[in-house]
C-alpha positions in Angstrom: -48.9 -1.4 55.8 -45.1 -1.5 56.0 -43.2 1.2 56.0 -40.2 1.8 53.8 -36.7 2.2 55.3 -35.6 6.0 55.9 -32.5 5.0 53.9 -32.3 2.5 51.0 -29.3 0.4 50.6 -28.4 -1.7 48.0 -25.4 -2.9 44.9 -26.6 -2.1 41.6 -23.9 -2.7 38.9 -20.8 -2.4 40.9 -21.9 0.9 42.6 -23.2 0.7 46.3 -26.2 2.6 46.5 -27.1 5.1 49.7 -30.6 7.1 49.1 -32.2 9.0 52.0 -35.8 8.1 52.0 -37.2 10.4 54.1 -39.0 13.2 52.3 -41.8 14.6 54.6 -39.0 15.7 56.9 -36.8 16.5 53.6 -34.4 13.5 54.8 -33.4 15.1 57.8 -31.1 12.7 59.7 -31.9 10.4 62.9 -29.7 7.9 64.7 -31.1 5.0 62.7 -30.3 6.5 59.6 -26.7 7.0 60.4 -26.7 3.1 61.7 -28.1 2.1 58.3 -25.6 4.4 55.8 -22.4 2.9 58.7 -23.2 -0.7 58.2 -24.0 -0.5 54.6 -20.9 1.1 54.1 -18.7 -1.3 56.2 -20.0 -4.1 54.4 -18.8 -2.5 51.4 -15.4 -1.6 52.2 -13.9 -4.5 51.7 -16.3 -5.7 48.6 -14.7 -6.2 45.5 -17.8 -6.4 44.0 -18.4 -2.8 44.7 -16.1 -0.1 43.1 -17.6 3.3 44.7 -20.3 4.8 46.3 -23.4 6.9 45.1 -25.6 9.0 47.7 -28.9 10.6 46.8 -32.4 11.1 47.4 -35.7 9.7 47.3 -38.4 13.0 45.5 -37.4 16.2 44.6 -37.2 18.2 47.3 -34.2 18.3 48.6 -31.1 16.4 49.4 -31.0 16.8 53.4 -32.1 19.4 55.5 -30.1 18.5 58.5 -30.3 16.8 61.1 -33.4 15.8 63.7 -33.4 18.8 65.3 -36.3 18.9 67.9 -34.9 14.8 69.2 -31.9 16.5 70.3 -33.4 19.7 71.5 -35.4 17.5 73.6 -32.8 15.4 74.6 -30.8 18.5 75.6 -33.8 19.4 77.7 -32.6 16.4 80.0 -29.3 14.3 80.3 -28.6 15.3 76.9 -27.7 11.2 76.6 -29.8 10.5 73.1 -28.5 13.7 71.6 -25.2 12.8 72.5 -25.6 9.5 71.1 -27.1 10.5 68.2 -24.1 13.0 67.6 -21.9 10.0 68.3 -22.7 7.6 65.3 -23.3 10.7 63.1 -19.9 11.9 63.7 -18.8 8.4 62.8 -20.3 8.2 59.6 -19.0 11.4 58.7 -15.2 10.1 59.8 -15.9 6.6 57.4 -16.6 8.5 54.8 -14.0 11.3 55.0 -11.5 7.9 55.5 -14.0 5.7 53.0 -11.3 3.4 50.9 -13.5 3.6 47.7 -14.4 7.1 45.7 -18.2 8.0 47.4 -20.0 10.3 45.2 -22.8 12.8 46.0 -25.8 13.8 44.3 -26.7 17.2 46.3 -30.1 18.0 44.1 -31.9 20.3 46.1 -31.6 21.5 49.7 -28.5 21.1 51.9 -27.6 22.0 55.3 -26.7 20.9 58.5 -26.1 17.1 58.8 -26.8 16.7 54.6 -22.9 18.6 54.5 -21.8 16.3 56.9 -22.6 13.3 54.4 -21.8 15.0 51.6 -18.4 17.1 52.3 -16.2 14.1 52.6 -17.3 12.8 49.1 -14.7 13.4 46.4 -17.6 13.7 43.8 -19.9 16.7 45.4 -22.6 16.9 42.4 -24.3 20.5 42.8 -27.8 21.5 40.3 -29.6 24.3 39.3 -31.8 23.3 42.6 -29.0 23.1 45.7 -29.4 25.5 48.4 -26.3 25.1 50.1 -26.4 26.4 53.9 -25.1 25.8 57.7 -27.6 27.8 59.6 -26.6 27.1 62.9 -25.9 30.0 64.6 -29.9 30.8 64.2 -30.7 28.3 66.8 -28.0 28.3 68.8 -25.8 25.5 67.5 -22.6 25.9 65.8 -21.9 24.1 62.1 -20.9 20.6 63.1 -20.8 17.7 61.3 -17.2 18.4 59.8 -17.7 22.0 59.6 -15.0 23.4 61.6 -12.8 21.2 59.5 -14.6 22.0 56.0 -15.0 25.7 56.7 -11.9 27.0 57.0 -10.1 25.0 54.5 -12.6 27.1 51.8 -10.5 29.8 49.9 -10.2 32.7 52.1 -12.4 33.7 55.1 -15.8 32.7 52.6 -16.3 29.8 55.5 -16.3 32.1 58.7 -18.5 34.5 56.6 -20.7 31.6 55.6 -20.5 29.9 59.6 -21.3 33.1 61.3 -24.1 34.2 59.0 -25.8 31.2 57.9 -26.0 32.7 54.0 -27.7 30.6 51.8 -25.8 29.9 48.6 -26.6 28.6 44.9 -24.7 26.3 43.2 -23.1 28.9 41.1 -21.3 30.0 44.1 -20.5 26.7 45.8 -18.6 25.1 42.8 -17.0 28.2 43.0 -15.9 28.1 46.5 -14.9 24.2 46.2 -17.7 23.5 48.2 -19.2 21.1 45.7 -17.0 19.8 42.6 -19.2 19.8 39.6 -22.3 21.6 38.3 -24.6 19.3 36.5 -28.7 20.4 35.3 -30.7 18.2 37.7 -32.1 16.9 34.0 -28.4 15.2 33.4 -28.3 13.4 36.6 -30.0 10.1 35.4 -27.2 10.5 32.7 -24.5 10.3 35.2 -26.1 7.6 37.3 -26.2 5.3 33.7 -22.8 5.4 33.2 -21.6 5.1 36.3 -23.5 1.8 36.0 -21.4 0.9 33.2 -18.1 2.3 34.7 -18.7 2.1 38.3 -14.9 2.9 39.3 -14.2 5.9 38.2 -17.1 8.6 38.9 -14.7 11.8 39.0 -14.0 10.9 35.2 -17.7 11.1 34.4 -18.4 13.9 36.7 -15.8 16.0 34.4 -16.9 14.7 31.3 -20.9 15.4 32.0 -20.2 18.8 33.8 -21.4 21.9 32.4 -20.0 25.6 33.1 -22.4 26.7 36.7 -22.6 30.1 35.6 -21.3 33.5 37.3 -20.5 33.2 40.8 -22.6 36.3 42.6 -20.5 36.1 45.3 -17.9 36.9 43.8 -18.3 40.3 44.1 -17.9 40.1 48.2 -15.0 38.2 48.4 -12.5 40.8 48.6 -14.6 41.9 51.7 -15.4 38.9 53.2 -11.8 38.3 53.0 -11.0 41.5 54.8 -13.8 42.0 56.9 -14.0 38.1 58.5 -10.0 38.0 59.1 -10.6 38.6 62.4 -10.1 36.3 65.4 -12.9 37.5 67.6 -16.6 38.6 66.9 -16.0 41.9 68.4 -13.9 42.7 65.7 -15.8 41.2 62.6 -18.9 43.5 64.0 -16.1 46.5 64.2 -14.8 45.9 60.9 -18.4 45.7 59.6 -19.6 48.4 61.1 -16.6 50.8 60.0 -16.7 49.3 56.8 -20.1 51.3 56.0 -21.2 49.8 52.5 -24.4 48.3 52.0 -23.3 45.1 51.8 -21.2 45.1 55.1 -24.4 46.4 56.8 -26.8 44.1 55.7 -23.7 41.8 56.9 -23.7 43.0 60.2 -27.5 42.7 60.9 -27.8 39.3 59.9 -25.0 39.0 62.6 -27.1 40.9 65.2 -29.6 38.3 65.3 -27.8 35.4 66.0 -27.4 33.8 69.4 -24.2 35.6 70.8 -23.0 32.6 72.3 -23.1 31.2 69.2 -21.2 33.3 67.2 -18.6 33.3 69.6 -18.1 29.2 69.7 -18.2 29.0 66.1 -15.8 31.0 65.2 -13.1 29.7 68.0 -14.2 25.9 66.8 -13.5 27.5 63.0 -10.2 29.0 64.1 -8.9 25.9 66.1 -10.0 23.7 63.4 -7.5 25.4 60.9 -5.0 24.2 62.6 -5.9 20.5 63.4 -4.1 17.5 61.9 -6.7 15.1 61.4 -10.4 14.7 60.7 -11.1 12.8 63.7 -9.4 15.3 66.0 -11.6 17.8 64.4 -14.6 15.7 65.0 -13.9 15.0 69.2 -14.2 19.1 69.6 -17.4 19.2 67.9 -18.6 15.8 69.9 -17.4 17.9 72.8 -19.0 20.9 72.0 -22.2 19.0 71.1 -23.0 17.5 74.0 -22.8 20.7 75.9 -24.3 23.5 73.7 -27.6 21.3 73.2 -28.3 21.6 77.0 -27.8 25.7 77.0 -30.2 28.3 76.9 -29.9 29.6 73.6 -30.0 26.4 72.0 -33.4 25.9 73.3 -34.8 28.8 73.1 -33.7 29.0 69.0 -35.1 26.0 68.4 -38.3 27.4 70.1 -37.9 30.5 68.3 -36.9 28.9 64.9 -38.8 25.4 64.8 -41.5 25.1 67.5 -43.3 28.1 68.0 -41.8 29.5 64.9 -42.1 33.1 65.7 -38.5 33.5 64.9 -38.0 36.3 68.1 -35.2 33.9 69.9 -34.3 35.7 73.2 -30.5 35.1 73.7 -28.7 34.8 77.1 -26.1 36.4 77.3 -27.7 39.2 75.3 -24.7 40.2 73.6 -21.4 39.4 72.8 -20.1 41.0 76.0 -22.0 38.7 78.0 -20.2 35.3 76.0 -16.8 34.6 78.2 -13.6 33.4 77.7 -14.3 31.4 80.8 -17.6 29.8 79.7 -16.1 29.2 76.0 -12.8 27.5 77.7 -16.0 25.1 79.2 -17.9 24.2 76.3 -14.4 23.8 74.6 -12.5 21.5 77.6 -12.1 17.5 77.0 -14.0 15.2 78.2 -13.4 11.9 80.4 -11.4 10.0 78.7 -13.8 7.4 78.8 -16.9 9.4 77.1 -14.6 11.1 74.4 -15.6 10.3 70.7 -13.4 7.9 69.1 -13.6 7.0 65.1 -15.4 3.7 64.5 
């Protein structure tokens, strides 16, 4: 029996079509996905034929739940060599489409974390419904939110993306049309609609994205942001957890024990890739820290023992080292963080 591709490509009506095809692994990304979705998209650059770009998914549930998580832990388990290669052609996919020429539209209907921001960030159309979960859980396994996030993140209004980086929250599409995160709200029962006309208007899918859209609804988070905003100003973990803890609501409690189960280590790269990614210039700088980062985090303890923890045996009880924050120094951070050979850095495609 042949087995269908993990992503279909194809031109219908002007539009070139990108749909994961994965869904007993909820489209979780590998390295010959990204291959597929990079030379479909090269071939289209310079189309006339095709006027923008439409990702989605096959079934219904969900648009991407990351990447292929227990390949790289396994890889990190070694020479790290296919993770880091994986994390290479993922990173530039995520560059060609931040850069793409032509608008590139997504349809995030249903679950989205991980590696399914990566592809869907950069789009200028970011299509949320009633059923998007929107979350970058890294920090729970030992990882830090790459694929673009310590670009994405702190460009979010406020300090929303550290709070949402450190703690992993899970959002509804209420709040992430809110936040900017995704650009238009549409009932997953309306999406076929958008689809037929952009088959009859192929060009111009931010026009029918704000005709079709309908209001998402009160933003729940909206209630936090003042305190997010206050409590996640902070340029060091320490801090957040002090301002948290002295903070004394509910909220900031709840806050802070979500915080107290995430790999130290963790926390502590996330926020400095968050903070140095403020102040980059360019995408694809952005991108050769978190290659840099990548390579190196996947073959450290916490990274394998959260995956362990989280995926494997799935008794979510992770045992961090260091323990705590106090363990986690400058010194080791400066390593994860330093540049690579010149010669193994990531480049753009």
């Amino acid at each position: 029996m042949t087995q269908e591709p993990e992503v279909l490509t194809r031109v219908e009506s002007g539009v070139g079509r990108i749909t994961l095809n994965r869904p007993k692994a909820l489209h979780a990304l590998n390295h010959a996905m990204c291959d597929l979705m990079i030379a479909a998209l090269l071939d289209w650059q310079d189309d006339a034929a095709v006027k923008s770009v439409l990702i989605d998914h096959a079934g219904e549930r969900g648009f991407c739940a990351g990447g292929d998580i227990r390949m790289i832990a396994e890889s990190g388990a070694g020479d790290a060599s296919a993770a880091k290669a994986f994390f290479h052609a993922e990173y530039r996919l995520n560059h060609l489409l931040f850069d793409y020429p032509k608008p590139v539209t997504a349809i995030v209907d249903g679950i989205v974390m991980g590696g399914g921001v990566g592809i869907s960030e950069p789009a200028v159309v970011r299509i949320a419904t009633e059923r998007t979960t929107y979350a970058m859980p890294e920090t729970g396994i030992g990882l830090f939110p790459d694929v673009g996030g310590g670009w994405f993140l702190p460009r979010l209004p406020g300090f929303a993306g550290t709070w949402l980086a450190l703690t992993g929250a899970r959002l509804k599409a209420a709040d992430t049309v809110a936040l900017g995160i995704h650009t238009h709200f549409l009932p997953s029962d309306e999406v076929e609609a958008f689809r037929t006309i952009l088959a009859a208007d192929p060009g111009f899918p931010v026009d029918i994205a704000d005709e079709l859209a309908v209001d998402q609804g009160e933003a729940p988070l909206e209630t936090h942001i003042e305190a997010i905003d206050r409590l996640f100003v902070h340029d060091t973990v320490e801090a957040i957890f002090a301002a948290l803890e002295a903070e004394g609501s509910d909220w900031a409690r709840s806050q802070l024990a979500v915080l107290k189960t995430k790999s130290p280590q963790s926390l502590k790269v996330t926020l400095r890739q968050l903070r140095t990614g403020a102040h980059l210039t360019s995408f694809a700088e952005n991108m050769a820290m978190e290659y840099r980062l990548g390579g190196r985090v996947v073959r450290t303890h916490d990274f394998q023992e959260g995956v362990r923890a989280v995926i494997v045996d799935k008794d979510n009880s992770p045992r961090w080292s260091p323990a705590d924050l106090a363990g986690v120094t400058n010194a080791a951070l400066d390593a994860l963080f330093a540049p690579l050979p010149a010669d193994e850095e990531w480049t753009p495609l």
